[in-house]
C-alpha positions in Angstrom: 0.0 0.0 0.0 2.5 2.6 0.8 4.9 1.6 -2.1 2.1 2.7 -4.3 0.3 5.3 -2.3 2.7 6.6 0.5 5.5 7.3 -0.5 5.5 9.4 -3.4 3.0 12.0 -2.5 5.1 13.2 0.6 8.9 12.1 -0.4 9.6 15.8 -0.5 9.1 16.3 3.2 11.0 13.0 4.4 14.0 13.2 1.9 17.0 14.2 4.0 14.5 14.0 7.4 15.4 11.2 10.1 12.7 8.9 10.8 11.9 6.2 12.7 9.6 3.5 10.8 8.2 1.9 14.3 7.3 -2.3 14.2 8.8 -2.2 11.1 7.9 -6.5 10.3 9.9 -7.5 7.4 11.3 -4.3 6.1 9.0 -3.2 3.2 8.8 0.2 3.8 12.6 1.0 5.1 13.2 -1.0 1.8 11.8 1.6 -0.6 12.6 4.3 1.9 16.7 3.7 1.2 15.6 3.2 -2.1 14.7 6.6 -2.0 17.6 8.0 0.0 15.6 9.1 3.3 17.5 8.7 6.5 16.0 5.7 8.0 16.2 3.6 10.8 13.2 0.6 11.7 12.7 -0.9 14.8 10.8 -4.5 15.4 10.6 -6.6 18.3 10.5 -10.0 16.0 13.8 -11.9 15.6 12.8 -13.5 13.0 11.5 -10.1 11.1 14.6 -8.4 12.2 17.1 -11.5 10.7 15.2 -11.1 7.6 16.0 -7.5 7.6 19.7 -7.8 8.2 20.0 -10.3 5.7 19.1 -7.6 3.1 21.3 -5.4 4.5 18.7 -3.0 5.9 18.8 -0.4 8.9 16.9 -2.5 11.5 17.1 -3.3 14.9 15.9 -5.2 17.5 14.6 -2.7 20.0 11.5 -2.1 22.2 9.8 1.6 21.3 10.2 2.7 24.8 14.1 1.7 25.4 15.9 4.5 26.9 18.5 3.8 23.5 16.4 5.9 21.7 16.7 9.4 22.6 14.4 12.3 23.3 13.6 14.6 20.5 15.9 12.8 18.0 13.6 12.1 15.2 11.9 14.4 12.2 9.6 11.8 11.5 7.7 8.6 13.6 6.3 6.3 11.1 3.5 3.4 12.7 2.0 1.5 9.6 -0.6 -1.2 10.8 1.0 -0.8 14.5 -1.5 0.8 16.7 -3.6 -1.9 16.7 -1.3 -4.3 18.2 -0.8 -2.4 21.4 -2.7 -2.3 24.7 -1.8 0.9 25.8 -1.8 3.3 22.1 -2.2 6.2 24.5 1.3 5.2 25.8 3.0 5.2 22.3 1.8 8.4 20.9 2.9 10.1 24.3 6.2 8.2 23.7 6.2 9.8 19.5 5.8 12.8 21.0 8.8 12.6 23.5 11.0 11.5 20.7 10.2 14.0 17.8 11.7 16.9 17.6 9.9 20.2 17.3 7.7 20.5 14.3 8.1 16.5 14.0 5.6 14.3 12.3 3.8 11.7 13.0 2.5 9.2 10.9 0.1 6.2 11.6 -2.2 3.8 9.7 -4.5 1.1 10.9 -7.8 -0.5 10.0 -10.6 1.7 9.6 -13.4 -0.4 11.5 -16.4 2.2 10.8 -15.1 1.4 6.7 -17.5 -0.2 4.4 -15.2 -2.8 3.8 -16.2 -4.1 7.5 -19.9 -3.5 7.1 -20.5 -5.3 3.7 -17.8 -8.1 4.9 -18.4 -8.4 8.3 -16.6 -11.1 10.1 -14.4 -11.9 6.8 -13.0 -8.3 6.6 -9.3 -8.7 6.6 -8.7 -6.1 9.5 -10.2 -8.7 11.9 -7.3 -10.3 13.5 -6.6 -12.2 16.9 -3.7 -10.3 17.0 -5.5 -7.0 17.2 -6.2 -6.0 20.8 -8.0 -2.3 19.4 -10.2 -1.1 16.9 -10.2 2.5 15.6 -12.4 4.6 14.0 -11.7 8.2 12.4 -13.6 9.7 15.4 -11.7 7.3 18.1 -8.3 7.7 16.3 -8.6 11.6 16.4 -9.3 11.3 20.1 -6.6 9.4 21.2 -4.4 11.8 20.2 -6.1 14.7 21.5 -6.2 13.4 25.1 -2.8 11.9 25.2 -0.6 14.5 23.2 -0.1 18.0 21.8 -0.2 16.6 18.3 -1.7 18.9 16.0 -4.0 17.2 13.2 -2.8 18.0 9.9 -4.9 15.5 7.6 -6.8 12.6 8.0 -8.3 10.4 5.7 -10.0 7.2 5.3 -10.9 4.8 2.2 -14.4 3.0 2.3 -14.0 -0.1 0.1 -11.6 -1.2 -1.8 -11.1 -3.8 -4.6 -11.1 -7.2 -1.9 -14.3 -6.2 -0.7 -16.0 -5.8 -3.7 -14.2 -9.1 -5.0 -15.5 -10.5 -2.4 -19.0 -9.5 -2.8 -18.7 -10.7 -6.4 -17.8 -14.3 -5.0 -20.8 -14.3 -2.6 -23.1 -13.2 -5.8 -21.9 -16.2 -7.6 -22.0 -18.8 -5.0 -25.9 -17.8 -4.8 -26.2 -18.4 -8.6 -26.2 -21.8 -7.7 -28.4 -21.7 -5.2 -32.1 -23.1 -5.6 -33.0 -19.1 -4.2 -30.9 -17.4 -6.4 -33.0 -14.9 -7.3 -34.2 -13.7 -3.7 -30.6 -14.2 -2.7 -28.9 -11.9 -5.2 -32.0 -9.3 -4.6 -30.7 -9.7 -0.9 -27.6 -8.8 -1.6 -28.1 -5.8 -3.9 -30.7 -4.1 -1.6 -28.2 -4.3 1.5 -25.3 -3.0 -0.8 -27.2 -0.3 -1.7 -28.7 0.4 1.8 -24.6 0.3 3.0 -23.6 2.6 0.2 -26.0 4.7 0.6 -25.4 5.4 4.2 -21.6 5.8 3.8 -22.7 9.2 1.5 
């Protein structure tokens, strides 16, 4: 997503910038971000993402977010793709962003949209259900966390409500009831509630 998406609409502001790319997994992102020159380090709490990482000779280590080896107001940039979920305490980590970005810093995170219509046309088979998450967010309950644990100032948010596995997915659903004996009142079902949920998403 953020090869495609991320990267090139702000690479002006990161080039040059230090950054922190926080639970960085397997490395995709510091990847293209050496790729594209920025000053880059990833940290990951997985041995076996962090060996990976090393092996292609990328700037990863294996370091908790709240070690005292990372130092206060050090970074330009705090990067958290599909993190914030994971964590018990998100209130704690966006205090500890703000303790380690410099002044005018930015901070960037990304995380499952749960009020999407990708969740309320899927339901239980929407992708951003996962035992591993502990938390949910919403626009409305993202934005609040950081209000009530930070100075942060909000300088965009934005959400996508479907995207091409949902409707794939829908597709697949229509053509198993094809072959049902119902087929008609089950595809009429299915129509009428994706229009009801599209509707209300206006």
């Amino acid at each position: 997503k953020f090869r495609i998406y991320f990267l090139p609409g702000i690479e002006f502001f990161f080039k040059g910038k230090k950054t922190l790319d926080v639970g960085c997994g397997q490395g995709a992102f510091i990847s293209v971000a050496c790729e594209l020159g920025w000053d880059v380090l990833g940290i990951e709490i997985s041995d076996e993402a962090v060996e990976l990482c090393k092996k292609f000779k990328l700037p990863v280590e294996k370091r908790d977010f709240f070690s005292t080896e990372l130092k206060s107001e050090n970074f330009d940039v705090i990067t958290m793709h599909e993190v914030i979920e994971h964590v018990c305490e998100p209130g704690r980590f966006v205090q500890r962003a703000e303790e380690l970005l410099r002044k005018g810093g930015l901070l960037y995170i990304s995380t499952p949209n749960f009020n999407s219509l990708d969740r309320r046309l899927l339901g239980s088979l929407w992708r951003g259900i996962s035992n591993d998450h502990l938390l949910y967010f919403t626009p409305i309950t993202l934005s609040r966390l950081l209000r009530a644990n930070s100075n942060f100032k909000l300088e965009h948010l934005e959400t996508r409500s479907v995207s091409g596995v949902a409707l794939k997915s829908l597709l697949f659903l229509k053509s198993e009831a094809k072959s049902n004996s119902n087929a008609g009142e089950v595809q009429l079902c299915c129509d009428q509630e994706l229009r009801e949920t599209l509707e209300r998403s206006l």
